[in-house]
Backbone bond lengths (Angstrom), bond angles and torsions (degrees), N, CA, C in turn:
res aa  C-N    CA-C-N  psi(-1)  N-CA   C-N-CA  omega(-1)  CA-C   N-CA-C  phi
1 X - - - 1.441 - - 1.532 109.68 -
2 X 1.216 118.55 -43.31 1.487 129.22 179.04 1.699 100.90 -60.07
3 X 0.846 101.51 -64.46 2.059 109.86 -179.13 1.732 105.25 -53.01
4 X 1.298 132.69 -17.95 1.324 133.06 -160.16 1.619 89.69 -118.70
5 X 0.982 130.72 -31.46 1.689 127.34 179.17 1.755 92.60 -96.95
6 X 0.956 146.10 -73.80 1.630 116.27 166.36 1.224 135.84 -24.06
7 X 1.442 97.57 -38.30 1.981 97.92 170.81 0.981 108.15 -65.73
8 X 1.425 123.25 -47.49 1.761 132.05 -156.25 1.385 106.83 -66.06
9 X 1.827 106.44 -43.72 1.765 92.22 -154.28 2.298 76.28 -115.27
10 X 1.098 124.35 57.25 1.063 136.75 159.51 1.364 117.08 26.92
11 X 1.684 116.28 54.56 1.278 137.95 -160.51 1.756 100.04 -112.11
12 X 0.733 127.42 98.71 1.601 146.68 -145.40 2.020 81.73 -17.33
13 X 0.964 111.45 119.26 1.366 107.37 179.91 1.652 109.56 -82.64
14 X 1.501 93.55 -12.29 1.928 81.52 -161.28 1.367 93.32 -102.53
15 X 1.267 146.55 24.84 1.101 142.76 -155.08 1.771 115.42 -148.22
16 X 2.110 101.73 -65.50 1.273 100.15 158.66 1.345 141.70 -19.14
17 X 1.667 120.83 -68.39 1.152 125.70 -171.35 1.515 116.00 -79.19
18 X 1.349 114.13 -6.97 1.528 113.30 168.71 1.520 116.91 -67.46
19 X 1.737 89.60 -51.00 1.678 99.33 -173.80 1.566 101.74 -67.40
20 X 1.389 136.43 -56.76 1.660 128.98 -177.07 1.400 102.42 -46.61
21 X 1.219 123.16 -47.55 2.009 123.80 169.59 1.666 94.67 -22.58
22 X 1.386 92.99 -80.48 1.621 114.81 -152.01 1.645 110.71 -67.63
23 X 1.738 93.96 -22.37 2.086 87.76 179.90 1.561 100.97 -80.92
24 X 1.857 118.85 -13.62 1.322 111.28 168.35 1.501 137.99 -95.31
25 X 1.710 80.04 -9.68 1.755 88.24 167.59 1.916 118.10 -73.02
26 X 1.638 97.45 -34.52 1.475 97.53 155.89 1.049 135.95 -37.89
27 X 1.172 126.43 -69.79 1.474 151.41 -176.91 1.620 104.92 -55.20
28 X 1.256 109.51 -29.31 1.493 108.80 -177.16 1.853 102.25 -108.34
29 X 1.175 110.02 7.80 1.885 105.87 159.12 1.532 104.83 -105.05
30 X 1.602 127.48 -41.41 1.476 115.58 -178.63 1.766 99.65 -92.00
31 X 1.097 120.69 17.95 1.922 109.34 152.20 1.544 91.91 -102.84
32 X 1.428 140.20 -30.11 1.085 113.49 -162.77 1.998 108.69 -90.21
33 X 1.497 111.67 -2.99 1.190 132.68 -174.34 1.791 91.08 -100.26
34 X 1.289 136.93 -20.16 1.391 103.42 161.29 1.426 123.66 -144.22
35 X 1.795 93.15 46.70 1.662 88.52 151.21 1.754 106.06 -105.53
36 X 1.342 98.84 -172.76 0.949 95.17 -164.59 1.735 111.26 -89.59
37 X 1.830 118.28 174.20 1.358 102.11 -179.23 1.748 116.07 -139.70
38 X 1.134 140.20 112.13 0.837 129.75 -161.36 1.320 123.25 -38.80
39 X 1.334 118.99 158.30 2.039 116.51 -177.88 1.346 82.71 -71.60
40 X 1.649 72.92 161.09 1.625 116.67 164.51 1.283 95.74 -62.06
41 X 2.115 94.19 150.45 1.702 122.09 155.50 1.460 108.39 -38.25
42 X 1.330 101.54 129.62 1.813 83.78 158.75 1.367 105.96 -90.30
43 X 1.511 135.22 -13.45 1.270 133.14 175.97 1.177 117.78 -89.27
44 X 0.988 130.67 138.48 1.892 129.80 -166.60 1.539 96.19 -85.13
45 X 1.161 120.80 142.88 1.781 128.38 174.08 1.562 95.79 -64.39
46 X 1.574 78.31 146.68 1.566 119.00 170.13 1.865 110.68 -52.81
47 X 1.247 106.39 121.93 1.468 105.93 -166.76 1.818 94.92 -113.21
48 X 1.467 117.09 -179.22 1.353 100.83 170.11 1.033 114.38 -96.84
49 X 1.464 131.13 29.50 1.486 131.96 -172.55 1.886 88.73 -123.73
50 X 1.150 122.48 5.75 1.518 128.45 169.13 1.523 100.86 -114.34
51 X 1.372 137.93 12.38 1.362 136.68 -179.51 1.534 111.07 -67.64
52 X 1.130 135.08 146.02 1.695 129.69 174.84 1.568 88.43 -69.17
53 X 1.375 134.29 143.25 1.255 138.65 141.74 1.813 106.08 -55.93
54 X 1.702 94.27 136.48 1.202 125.18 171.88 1.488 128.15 -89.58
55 X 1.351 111.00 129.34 1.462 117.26 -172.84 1.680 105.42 -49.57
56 X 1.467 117.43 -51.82 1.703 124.89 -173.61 1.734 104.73 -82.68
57 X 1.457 111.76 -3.21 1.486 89.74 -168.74 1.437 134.98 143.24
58 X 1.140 123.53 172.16 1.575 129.43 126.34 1.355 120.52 -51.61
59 X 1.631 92.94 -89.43 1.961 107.93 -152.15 1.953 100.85 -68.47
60 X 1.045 120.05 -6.16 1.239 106.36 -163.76 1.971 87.29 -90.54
61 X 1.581 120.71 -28.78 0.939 125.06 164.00 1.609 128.56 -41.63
62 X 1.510 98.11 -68.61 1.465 106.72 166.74 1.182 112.68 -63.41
63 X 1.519 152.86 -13.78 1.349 157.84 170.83 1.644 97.92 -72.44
64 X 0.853 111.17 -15.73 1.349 96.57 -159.71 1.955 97.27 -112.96
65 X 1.202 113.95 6.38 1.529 117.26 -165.03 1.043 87.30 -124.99
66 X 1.600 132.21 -27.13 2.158 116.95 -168.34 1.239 95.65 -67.60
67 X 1.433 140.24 -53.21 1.516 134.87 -164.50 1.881 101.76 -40.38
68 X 1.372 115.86 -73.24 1.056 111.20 -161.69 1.901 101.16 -72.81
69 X 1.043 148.00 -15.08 1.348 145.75 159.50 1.229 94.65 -43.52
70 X 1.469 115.38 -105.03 1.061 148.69 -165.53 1.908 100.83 -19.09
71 X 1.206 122.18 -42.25 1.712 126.60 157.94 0.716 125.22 -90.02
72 X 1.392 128.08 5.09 1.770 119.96 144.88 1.282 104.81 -91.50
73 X 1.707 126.43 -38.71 1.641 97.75 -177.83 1.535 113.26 -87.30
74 X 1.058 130.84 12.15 1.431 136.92 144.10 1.404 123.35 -91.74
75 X 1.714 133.57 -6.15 1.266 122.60 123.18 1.560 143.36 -76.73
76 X 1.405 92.24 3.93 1.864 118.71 -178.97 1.573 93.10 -81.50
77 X 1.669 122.97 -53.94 1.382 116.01 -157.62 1.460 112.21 -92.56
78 X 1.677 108.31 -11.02 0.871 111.84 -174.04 1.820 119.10 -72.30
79 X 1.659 98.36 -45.76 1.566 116.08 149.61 1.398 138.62 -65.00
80 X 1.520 122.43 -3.01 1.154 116.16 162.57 1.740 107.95 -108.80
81 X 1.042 126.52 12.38 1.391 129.96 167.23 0.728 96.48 -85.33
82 X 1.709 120.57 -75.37 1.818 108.98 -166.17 1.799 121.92 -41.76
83 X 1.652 105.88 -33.85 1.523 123.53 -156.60 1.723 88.25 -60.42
84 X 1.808 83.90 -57.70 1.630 87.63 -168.60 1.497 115.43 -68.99
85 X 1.257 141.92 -24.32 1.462 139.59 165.16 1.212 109.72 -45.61
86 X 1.423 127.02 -62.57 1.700 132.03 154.90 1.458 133.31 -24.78
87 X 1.339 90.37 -46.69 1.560 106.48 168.95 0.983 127.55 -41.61
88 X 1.604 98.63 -68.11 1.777 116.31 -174.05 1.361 116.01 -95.82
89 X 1.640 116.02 -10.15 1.641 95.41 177.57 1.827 80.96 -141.64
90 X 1.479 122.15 53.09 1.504 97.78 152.44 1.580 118.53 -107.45
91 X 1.674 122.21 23.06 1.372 141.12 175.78 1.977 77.10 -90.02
92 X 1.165 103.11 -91.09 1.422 125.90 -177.36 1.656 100.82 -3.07
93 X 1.468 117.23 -89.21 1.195 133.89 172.24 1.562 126.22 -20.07
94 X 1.491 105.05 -45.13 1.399 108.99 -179.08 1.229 100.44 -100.53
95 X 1.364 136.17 -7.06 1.744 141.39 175.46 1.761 78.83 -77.85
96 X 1.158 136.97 -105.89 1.184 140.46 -169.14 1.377 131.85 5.93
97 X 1.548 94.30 -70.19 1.696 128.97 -138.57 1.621 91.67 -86.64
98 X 1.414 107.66 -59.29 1.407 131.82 -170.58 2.029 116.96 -79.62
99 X 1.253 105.86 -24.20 1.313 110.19 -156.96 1.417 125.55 52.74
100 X 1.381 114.01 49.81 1.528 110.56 -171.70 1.898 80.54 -126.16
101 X 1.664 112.27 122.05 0.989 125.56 -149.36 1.693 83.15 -115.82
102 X 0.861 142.30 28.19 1.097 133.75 -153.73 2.194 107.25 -133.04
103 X 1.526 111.47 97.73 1.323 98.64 -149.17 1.528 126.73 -67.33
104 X 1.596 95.95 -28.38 2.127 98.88 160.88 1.085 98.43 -35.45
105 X 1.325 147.65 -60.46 1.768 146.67 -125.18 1.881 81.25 -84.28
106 X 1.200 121.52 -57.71 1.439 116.86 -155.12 1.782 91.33 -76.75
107 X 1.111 138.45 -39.14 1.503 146.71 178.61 1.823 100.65 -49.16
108 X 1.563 112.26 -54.05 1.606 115.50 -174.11 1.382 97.99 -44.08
109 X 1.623 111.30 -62.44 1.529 117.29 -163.48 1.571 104.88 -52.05
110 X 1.457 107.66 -46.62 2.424 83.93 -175.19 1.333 93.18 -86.95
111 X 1.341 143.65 2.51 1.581 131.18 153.13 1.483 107.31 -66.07
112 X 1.125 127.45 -17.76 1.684 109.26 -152.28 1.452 82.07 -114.81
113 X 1.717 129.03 -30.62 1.742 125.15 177.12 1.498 115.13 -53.82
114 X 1.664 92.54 -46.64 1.807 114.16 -176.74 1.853 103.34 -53.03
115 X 1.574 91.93 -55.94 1.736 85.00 -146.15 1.883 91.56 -77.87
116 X 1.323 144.46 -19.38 1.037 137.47 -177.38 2.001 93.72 -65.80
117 X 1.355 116.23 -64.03 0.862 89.58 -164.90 1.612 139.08 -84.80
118 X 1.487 103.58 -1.14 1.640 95.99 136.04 1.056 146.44 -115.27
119 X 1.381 114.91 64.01 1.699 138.11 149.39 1.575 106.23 -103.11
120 X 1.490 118.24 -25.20 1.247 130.28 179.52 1.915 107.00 -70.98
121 X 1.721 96.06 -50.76 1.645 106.83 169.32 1.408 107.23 -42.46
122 X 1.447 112.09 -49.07 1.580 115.25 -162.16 1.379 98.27 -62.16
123 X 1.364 120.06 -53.38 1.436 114.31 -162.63 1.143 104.42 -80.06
124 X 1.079 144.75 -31.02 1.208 143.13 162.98 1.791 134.11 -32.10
125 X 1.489 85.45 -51.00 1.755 90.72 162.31 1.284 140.84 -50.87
126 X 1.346 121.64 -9.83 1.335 144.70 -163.65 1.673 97.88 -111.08
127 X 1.276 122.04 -20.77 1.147 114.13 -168.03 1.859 106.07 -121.03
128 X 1.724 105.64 -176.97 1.397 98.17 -161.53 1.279 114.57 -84.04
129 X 1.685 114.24 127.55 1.783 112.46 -147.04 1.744 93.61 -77.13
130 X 1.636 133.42 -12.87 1.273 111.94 -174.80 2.000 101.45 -96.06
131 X 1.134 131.70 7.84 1.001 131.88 141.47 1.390 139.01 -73.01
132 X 1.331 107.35 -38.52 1.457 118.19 173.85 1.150 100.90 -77.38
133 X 1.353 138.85 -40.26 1.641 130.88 -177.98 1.440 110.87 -79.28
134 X 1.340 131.24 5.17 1.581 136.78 -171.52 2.338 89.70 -102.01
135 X 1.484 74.74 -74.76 1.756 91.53 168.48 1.457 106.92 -21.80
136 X 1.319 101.34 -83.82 1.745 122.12 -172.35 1.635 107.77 -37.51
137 X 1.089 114.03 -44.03 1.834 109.31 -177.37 1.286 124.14 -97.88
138 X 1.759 82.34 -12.75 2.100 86.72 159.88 2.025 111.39 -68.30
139 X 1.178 84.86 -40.34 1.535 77.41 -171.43 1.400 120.21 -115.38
140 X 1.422 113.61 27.35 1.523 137.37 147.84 1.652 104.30 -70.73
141 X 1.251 99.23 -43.71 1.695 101.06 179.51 1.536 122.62 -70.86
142 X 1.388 114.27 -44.72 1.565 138.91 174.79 1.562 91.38 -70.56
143 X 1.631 157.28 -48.68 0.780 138.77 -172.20 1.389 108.10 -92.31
144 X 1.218 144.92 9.61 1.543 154.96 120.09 1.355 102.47 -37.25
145 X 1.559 116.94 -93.37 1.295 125.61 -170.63 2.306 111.19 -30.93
146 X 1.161 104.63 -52.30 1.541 121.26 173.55 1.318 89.71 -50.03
147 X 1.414 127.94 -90.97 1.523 136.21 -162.65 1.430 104.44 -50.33
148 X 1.196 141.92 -41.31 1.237 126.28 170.04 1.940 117.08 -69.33
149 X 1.159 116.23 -43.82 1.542 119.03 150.54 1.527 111.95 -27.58
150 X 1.037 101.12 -80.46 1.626 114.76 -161.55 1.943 105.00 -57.74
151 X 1.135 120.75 -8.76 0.993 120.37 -171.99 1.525 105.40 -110.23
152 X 1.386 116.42 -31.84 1.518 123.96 167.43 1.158 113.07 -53.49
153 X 1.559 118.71 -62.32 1.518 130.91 -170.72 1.864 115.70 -81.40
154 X 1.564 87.37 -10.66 2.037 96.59 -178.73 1.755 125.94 56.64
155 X 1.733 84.82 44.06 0.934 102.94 132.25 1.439 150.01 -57.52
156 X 1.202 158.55 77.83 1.065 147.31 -151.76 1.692 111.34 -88.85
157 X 1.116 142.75 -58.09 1.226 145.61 123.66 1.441 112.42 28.75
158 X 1.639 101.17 -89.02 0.965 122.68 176.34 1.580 129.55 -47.39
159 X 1.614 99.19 -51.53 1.726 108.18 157.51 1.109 120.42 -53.72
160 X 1.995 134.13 -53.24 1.145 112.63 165.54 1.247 123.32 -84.50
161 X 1.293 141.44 7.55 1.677 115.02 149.80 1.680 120.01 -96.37
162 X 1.615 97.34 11.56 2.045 84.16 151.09 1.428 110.53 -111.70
163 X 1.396 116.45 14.42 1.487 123.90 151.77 1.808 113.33 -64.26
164 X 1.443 84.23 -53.48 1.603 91.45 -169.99 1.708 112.91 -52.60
165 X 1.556 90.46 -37.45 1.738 114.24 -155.71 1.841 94.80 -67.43
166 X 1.460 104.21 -71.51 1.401 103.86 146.15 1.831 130.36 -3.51
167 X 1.228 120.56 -80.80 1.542 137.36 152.90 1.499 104.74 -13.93
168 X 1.216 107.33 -66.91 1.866 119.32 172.72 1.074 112.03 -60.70
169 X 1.602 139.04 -51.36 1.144 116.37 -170.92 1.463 108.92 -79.26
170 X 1.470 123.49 -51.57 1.465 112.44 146.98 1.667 122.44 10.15
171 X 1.753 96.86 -90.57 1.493 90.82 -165.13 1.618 100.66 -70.58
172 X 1.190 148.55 -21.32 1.386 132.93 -158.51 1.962 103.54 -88.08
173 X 1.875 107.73 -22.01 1.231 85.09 169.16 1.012 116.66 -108.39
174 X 1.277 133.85 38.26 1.277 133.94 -177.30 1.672 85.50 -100.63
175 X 1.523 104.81 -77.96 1.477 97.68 -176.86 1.662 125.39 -24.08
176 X 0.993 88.43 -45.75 1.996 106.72 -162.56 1.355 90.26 -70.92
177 X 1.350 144.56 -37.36 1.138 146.05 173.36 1.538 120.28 -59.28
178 X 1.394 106.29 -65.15 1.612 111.69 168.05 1.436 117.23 -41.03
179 X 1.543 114.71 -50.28 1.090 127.23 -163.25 1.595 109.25 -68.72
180 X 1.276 95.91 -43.58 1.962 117.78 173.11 1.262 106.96 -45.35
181 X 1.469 123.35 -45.13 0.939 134.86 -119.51 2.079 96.80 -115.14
182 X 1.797 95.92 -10.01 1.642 96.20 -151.64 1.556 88.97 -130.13
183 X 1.105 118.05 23.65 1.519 119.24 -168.72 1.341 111.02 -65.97
């Protein structure tokens, strides 16, 4: 939004939104440097040399954890590709596709991907993270397939609500992933 209202009202565009980044990344290291922070553990974390020994093992251990890894960090990459494809060319995409030359319009679309999919994150947490991360990349994919449709045939509509749809599967497999991933 900052990069699309600098372009518009011709406020050094290439410059502005770096420095507001960085005058807010400030503000968020000296607030996070003086509130306060709870003490230290007095117990030192659990290391794997503090693990209970297992009746089956090691490897039958780690055999038994790659399945669900291995589909969260292939629902991890799968959701930060799409996120990030959006990112960097969903101004691009709707400048293109649509002829709407106008850069708020391309800014709404990764505002409206972003903020759907974390309200989706939010709700998501409450629920079961290897469902939501199964869900989430089913229809990260189906809202690919749509968004690439809708953009072939020029649809516009159609392109931004498998943007949106996208946004959802986004945040639901990201969550479902982390969560998969942190059991």
């Amino acid at each position: 939004m900052i990069s699309a209202a600098a372009l518009q009202l011709g406020w050094w565009p290439t410059r502005l939104p770096f420095a507001l980044l960085a005058g807010l990344s400030l503000v968020t290291a000296l607030t996070l440097v003086a509130l306060p922070w709870p003490a230290a553990a007095r117990e030192p974390a659990t290391s794997v040399a503090n693990w209970p020994e297992r009746p089956d093992g090691v490897l039958p251990t780690l055999h038994a954890i790659r399945v669900p890894f291995v589909a969260a960090a292939t629902a991890l990459i799968l959701a930060w590709s799409i996120g990030s494809t959006f990112m960097a060319l969903g101004p691009t995409f709707t400048a293109r596709l649509f002829d709407l030359n106008d850069p708020a319009v391309g800014a709404f679309t990764v505002v409206g991907f972003q903020l759907v999919a974390g309200i989706v994150q939010f709700i998501c947490r409450q629920r079961d993270p290897a469902t939501c991360m199964i869900r989430g990349a089913v229809l990260v994919v189906a809202a690919l397939l749509a968004c690439t449709f809708g953009a072939w045939v020029g649809l516009p509509l159609l392109f931004v609500g498998s943007v949106l749809a996208a946004g959802i599967g986004y945040g639901a497999a990201f969550v479902g992933a982390a969560g998969t991933g942190t059991w």
